[in-house]
PyMOL Python script that loads the backbone (N, CA, C, O; Angstrom):
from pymol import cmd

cmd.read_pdbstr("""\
ATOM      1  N   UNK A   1       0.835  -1.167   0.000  1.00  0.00           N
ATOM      2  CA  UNK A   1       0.000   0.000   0.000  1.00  0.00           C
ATOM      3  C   UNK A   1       0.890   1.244   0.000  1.00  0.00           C
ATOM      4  O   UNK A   1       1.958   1.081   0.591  1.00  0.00           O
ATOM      5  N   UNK A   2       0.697   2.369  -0.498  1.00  0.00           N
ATOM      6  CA  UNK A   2       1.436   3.370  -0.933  1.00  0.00           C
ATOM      7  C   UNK A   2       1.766   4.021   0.093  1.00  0.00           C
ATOM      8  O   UNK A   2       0.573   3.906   0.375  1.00  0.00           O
ATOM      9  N   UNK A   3       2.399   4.865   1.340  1.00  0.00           N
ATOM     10  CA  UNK A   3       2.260   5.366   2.388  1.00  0.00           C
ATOM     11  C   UNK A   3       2.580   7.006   2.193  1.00  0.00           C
ATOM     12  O   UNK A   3       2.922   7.487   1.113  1.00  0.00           O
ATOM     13  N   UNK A   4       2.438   7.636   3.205  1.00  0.00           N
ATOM     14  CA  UNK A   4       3.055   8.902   3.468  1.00  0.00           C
ATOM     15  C   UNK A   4       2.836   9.231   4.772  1.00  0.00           C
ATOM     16  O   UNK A   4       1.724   9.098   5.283  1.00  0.00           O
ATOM     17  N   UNK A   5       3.777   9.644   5.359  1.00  0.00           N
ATOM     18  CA  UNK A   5       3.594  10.333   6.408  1.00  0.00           C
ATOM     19  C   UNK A   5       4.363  11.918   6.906  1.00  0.00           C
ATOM     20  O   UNK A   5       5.560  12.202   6.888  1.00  0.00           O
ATOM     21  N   UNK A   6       3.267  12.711   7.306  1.00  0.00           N
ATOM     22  CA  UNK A   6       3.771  13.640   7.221  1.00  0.00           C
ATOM     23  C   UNK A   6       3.289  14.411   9.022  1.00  0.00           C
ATOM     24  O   UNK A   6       2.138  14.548   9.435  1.00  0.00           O
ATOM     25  N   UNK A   7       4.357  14.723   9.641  1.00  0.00           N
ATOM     26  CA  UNK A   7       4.075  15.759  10.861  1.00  0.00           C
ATOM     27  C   UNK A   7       5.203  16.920  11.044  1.00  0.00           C
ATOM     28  O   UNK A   7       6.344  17.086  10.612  1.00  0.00           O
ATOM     29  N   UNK A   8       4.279  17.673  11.937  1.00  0.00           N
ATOM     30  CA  UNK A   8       5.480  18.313  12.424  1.00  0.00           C
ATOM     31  C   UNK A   8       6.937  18.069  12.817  1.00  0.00           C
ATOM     32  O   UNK A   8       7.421  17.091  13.386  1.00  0.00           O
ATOM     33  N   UNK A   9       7.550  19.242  12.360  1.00  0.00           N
ATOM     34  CA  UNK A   9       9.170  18.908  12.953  1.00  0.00           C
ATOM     35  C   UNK A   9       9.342  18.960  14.691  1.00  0.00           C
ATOM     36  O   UNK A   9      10.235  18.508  15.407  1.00  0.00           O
ATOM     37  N   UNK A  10       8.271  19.602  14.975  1.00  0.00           N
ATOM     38  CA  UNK A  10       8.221  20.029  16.819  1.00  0.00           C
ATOM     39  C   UNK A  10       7.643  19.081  17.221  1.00  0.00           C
ATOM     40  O   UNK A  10       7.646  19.101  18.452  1.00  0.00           O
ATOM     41  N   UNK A  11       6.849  17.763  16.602  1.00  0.00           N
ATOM     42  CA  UNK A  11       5.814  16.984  17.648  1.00  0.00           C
ATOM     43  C   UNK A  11       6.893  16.277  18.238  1.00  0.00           C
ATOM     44  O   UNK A  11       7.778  15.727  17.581  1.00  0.00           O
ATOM     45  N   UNK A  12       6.827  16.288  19.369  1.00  0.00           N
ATOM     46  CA  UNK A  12       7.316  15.124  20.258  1.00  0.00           C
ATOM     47  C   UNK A  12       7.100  13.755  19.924  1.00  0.00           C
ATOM     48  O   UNK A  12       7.791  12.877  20.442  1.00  0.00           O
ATOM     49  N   UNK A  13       6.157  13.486  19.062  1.00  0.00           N
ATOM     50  CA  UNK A  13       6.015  11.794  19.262  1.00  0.00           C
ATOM     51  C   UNK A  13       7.115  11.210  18.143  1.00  0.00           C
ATOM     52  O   UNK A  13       7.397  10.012  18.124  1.00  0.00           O
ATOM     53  N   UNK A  14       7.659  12.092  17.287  1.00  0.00           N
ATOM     54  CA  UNK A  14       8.749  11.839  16.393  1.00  0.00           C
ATOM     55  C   UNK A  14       9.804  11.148  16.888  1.00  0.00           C
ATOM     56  O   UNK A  14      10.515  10.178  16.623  1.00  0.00           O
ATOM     57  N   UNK A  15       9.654  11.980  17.687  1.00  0.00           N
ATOM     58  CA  UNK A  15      11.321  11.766  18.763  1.00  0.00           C
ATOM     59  C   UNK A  15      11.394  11.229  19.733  1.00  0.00           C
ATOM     60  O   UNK A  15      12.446  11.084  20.355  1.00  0.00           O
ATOM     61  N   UNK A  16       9.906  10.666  20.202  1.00  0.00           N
ATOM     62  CA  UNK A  16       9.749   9.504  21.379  1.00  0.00           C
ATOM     63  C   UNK A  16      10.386   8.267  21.793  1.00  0.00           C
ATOM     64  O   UNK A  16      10.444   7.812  22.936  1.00  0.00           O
ATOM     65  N   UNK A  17      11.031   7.599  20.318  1.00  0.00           N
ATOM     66  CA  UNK A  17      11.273   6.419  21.046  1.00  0.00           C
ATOM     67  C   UNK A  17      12.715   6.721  20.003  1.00  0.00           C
ATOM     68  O   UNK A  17      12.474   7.042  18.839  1.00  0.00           O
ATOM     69  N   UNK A  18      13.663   6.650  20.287  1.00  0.00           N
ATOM     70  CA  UNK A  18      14.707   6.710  19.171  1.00  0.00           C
ATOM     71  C   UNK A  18      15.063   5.583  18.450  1.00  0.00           C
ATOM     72  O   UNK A  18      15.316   4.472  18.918  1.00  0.00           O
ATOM     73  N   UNK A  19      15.074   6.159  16.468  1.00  0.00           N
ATOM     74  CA  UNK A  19      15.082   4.679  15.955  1.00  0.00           C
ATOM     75  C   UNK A  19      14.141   4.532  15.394  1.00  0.00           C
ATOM     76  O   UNK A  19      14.244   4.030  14.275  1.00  0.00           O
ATOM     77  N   UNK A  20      12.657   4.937  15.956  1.00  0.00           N
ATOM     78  CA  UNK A  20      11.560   4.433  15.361  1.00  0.00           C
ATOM     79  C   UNK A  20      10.862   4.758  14.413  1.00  0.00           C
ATOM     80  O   UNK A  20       9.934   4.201  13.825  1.00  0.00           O
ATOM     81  N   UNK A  21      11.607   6.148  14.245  1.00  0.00           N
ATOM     82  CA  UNK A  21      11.004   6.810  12.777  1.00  0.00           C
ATOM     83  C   UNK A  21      11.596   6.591  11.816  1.00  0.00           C
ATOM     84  O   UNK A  21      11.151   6.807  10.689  1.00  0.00           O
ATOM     85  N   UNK A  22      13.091   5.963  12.145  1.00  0.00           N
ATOM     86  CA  UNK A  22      13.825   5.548  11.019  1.00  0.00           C
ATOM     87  C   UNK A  22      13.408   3.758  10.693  1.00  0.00           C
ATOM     88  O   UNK A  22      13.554   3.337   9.545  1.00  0.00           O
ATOM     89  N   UNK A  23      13.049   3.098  11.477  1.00  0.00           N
ATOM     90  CA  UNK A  23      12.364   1.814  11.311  1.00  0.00           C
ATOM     91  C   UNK A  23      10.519   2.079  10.660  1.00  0.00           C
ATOM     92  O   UNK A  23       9.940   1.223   9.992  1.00  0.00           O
ATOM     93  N   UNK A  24      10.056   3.075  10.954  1.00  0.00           N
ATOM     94  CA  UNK A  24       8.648   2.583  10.252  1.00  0.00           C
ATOM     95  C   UNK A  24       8.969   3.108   8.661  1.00  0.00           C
ATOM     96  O   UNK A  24       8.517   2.435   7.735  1.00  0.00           O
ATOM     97  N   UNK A  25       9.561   4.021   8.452  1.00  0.00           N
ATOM     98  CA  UNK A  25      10.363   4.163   6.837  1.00  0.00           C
ATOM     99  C   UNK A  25      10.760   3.041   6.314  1.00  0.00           C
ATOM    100  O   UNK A  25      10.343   2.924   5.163  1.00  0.00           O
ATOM    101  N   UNK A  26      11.286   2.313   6.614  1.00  0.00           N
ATOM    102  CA  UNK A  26      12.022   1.001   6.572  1.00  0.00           C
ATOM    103  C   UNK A  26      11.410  -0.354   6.182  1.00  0.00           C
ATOM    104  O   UNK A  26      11.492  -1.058   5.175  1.00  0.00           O
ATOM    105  N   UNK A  27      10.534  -0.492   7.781  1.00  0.00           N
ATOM    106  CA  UNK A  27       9.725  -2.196   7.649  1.00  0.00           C
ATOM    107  C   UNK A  27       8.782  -1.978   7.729  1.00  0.00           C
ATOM    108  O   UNK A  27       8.074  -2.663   6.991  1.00  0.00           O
ATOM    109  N   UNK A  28       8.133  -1.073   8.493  1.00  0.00           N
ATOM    110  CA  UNK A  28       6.555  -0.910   8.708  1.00  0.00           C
ATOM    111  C   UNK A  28       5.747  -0.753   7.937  1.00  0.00           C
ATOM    112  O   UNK A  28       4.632  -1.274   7.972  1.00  0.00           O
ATOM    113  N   UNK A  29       6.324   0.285   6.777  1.00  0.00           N
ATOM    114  CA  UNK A  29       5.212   0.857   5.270  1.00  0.00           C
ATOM    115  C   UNK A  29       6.277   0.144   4.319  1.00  0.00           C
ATOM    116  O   UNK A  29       7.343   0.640   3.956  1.00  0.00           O
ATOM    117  N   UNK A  30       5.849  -0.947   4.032  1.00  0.00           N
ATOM    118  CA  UNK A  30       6.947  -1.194   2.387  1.00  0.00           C
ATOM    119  C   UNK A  30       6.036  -0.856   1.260  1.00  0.00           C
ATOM    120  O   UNK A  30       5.656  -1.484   0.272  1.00  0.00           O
ATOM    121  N   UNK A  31       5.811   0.315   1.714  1.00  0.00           N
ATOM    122  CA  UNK A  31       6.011   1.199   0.127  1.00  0.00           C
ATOM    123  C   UNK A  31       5.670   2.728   0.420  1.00  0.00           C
ATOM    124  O   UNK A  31       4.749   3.421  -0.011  1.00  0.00           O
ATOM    125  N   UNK A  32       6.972   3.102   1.510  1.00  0.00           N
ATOM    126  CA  UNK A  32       6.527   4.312   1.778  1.00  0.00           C
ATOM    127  C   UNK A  32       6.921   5.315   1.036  1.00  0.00           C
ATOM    128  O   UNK A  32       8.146   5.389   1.130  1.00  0.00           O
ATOM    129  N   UNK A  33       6.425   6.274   0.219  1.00  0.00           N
ATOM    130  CA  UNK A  33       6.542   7.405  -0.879  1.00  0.00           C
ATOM    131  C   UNK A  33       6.987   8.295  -0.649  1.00  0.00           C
ATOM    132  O   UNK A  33       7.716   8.928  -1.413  1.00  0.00           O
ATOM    133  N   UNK A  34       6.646   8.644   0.600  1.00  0.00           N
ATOM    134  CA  UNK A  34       7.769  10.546   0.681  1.00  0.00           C
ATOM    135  C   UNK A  34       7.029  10.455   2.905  1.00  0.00           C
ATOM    136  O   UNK A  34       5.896  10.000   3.068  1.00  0.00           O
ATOM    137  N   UNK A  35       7.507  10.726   3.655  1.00  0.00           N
ATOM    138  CA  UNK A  35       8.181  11.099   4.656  1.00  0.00           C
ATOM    139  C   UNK A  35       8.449  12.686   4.484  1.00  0.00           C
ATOM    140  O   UNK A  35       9.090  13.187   3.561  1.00  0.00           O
ATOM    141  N   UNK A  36       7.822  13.394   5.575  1.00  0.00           N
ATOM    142  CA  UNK A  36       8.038  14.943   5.537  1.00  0.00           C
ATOM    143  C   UNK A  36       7.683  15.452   6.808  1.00  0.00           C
ATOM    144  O   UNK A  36       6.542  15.423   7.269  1.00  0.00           O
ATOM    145  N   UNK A  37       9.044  16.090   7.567  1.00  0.00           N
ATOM    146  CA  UNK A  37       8.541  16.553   8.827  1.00  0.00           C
ATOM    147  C   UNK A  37       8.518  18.267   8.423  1.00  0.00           C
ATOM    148  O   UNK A  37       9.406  18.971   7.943  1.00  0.00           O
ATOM    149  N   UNK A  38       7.114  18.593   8.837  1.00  0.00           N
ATOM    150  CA  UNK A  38       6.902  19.600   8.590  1.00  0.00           C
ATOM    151  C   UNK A  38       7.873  21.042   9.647  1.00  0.00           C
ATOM    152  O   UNK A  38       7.675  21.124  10.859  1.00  0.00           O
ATOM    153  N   UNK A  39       8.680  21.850   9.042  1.00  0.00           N
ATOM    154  CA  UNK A  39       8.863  23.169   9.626  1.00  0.00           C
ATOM    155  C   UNK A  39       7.833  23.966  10.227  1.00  0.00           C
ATOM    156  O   UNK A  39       6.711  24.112   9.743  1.00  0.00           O
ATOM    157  N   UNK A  40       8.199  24.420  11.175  1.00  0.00           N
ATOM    158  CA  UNK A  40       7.311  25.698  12.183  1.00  0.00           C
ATOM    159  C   UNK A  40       6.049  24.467  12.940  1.00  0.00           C
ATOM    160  O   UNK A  40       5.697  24.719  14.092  1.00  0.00           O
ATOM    161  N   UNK A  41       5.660  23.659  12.495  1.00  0.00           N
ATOM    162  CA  UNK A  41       4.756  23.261  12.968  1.00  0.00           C
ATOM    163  C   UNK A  41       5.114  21.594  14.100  1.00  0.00           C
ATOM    164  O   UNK A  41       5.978  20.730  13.949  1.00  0.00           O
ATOM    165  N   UNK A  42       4.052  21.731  15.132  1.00  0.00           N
ATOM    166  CA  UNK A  42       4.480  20.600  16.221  1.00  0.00           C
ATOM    167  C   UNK A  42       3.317  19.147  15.430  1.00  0.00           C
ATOM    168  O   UNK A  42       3.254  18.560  14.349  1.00  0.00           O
ATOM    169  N   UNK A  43       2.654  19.120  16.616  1.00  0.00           N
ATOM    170  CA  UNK A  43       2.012  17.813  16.470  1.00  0.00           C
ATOM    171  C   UNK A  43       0.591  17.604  16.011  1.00  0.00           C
ATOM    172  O   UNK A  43       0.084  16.504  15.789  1.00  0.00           O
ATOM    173  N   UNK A  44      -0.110  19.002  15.872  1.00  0.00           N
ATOM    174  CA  UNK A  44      -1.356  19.151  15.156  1.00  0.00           C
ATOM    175  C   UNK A  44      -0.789  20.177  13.601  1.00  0.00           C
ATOM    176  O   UNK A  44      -1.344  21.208  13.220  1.00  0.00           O
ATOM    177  N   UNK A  45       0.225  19.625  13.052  1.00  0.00           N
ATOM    178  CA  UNK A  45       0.738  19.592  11.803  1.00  0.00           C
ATOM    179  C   UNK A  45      -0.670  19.981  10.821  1.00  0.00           C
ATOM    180  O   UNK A  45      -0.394  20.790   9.936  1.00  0.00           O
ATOM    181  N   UNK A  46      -1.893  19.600  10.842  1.00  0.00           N
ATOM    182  CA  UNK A  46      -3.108  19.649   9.739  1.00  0.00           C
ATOM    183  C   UNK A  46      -3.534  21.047  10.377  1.00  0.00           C
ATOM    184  O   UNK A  46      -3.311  21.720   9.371  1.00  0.00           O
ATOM    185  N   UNK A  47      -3.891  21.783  11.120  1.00  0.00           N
ATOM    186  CA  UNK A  47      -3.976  22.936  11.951  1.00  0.00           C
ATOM    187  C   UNK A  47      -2.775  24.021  12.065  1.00  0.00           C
ATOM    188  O   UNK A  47      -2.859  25.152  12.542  1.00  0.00           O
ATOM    189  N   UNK A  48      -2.095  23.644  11.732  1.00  0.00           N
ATOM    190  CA  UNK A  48      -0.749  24.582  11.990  1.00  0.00           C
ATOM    191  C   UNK A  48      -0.612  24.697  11.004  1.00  0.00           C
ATOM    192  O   UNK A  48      -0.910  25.859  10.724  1.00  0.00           O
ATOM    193  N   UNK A  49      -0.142  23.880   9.703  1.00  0.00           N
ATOM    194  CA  UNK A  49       0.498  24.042   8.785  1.00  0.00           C
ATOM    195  C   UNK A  49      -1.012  23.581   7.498  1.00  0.00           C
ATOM    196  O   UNK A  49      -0.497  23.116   6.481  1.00  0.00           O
ATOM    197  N   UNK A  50      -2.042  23.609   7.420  1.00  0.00           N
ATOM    198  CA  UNK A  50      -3.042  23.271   6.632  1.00  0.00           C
ATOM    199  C   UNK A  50      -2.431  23.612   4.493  1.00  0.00           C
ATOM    200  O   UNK A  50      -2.776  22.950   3.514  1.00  0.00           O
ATOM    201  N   UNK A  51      -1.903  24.311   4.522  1.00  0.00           N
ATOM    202  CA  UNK A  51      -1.682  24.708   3.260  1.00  0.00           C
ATOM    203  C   UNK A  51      -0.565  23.852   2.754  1.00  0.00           C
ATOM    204  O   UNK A  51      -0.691  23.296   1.663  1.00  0.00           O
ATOM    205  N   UNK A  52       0.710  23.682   3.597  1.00  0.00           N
ATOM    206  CA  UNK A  52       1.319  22.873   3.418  1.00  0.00           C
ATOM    207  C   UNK A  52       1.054  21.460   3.367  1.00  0.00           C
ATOM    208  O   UNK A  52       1.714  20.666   2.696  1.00  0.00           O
ATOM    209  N   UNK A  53      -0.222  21.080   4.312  1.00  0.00           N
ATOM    210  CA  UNK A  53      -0.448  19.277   4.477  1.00  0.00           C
ATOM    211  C   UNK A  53      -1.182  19.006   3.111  1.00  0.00           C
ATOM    212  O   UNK A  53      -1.207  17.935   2.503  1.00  0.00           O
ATOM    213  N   UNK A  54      -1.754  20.152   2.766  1.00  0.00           N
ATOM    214  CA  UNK A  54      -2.976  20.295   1.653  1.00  0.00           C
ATOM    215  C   UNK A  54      -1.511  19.688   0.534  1.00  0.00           C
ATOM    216  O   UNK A  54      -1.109  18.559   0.252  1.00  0.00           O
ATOM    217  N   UNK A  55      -1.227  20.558   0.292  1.00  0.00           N
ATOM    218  CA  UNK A  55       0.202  20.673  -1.063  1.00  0.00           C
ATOM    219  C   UNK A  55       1.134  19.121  -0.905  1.00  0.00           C
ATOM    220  O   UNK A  55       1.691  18.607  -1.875  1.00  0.00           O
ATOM    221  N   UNK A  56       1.165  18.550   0.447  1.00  0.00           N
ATOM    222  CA  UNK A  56       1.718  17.512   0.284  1.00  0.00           C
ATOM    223  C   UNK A  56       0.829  16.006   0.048  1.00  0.00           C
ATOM    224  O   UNK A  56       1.263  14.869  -0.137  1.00  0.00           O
ATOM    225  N   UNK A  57      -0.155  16.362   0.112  1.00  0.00           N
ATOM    226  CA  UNK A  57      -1.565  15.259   0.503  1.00  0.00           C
ATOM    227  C   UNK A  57      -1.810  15.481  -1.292  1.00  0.00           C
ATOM    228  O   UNK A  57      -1.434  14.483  -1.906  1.00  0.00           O
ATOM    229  N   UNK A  58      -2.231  16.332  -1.978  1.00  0.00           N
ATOM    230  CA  UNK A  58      -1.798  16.715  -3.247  1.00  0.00           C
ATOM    231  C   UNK A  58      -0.943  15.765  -4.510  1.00  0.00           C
ATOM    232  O   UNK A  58      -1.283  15.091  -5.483  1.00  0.00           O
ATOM    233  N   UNK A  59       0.462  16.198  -3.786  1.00  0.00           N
ATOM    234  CA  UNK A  59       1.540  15.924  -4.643  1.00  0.00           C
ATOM    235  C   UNK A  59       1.921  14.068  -4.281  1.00  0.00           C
ATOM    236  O   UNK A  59       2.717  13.315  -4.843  1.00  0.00           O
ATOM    237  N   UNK A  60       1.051  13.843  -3.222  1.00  0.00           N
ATOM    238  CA  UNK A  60       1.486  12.141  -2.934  1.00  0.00           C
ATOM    239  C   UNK A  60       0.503  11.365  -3.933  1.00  0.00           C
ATOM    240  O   UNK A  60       0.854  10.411  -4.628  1.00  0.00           O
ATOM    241  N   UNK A  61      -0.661  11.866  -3.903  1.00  0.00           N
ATOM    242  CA  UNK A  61      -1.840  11.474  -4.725  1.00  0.00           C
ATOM    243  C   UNK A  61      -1.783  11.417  -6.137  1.00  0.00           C
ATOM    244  O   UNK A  61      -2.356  10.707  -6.963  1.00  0.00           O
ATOM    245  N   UNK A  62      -0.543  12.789  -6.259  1.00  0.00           N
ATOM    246  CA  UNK A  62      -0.789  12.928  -7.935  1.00  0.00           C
ATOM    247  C   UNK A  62       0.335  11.828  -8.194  1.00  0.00           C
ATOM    248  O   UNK A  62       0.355  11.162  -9.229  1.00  0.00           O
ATOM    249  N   UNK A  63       1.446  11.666  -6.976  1.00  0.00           N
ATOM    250  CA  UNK A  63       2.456  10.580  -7.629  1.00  0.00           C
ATOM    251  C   UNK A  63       1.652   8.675  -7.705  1.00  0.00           C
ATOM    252  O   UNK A  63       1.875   7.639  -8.333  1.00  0.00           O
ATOM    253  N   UNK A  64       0.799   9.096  -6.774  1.00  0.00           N
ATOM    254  CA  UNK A  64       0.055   7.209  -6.897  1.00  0.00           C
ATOM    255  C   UNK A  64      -0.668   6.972  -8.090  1.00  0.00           C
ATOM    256  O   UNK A  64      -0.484   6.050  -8.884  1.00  0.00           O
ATOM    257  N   UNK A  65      -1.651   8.036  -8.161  1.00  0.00           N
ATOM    258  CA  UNK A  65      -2.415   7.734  -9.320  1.00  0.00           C
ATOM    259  C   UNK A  65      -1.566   8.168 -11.010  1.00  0.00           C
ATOM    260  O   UNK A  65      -2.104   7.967 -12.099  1.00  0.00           O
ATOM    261  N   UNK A  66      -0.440   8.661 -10.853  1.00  0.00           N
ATOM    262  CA  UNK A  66       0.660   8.801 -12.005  1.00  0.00           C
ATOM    263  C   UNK A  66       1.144   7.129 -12.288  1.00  0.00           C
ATOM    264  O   UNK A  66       1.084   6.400 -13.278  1.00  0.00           O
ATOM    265  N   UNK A  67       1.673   6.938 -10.812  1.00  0.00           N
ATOM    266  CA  UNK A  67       2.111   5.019 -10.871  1.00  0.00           C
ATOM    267  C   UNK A  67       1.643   3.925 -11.616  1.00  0.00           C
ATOM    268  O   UNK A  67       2.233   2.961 -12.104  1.00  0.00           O
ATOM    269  N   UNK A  68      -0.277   4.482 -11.598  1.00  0.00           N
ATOM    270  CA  UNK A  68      -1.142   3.222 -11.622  1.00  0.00           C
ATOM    271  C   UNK A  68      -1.667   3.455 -13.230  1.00  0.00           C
ATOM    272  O   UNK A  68      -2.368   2.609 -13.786  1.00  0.00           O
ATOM    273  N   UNK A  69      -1.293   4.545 -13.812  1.00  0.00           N
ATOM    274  CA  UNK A  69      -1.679   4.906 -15.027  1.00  0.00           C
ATOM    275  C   UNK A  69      -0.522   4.351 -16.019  1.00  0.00           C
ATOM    276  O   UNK A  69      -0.853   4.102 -17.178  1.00  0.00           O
ATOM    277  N   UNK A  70       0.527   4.191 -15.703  1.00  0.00           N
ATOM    278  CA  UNK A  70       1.789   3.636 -16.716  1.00  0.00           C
ATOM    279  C   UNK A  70       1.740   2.214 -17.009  1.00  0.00           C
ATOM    280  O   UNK A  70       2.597   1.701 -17.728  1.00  0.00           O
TER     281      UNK A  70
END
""", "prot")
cmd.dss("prot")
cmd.show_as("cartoon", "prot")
cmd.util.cbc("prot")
cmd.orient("prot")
């Protein structure tokens, strides 16, 4: 399944367990697409940063359904 995940660069839960954000990139999503910790914004990333989640929620969509068309 195609993944993305995107939060703040300030949320704490990023940085909760060390390791673990570099392991769900890894094994957790095998087929993760783009990873993006958002600037200026913490852990309500969709509220803080809305224009940006919009533009990345966007550009992940236009790359899946680009994939499934070739």
């Amino acid at each position: 399944m195609p993944s993305a995940f995107i939060a703040g660069r300030h949320d704490w839960g990023v940085y909760q367990m060390p390791g673990a954000f570099e392991r769900m990139q890894e094994t957790v999503c095998t087929d993760m697409r783009r990873c993006t910790l958002v600037d200026g914004a913490g852990h309500w990333v969709q509220q803080e940063a809305p224009e940006r989640v919009a533009d990345l929620l966007r550009e992940f969509l236009d790359d899946v359904g680009e994939a499934t068309r070739s």
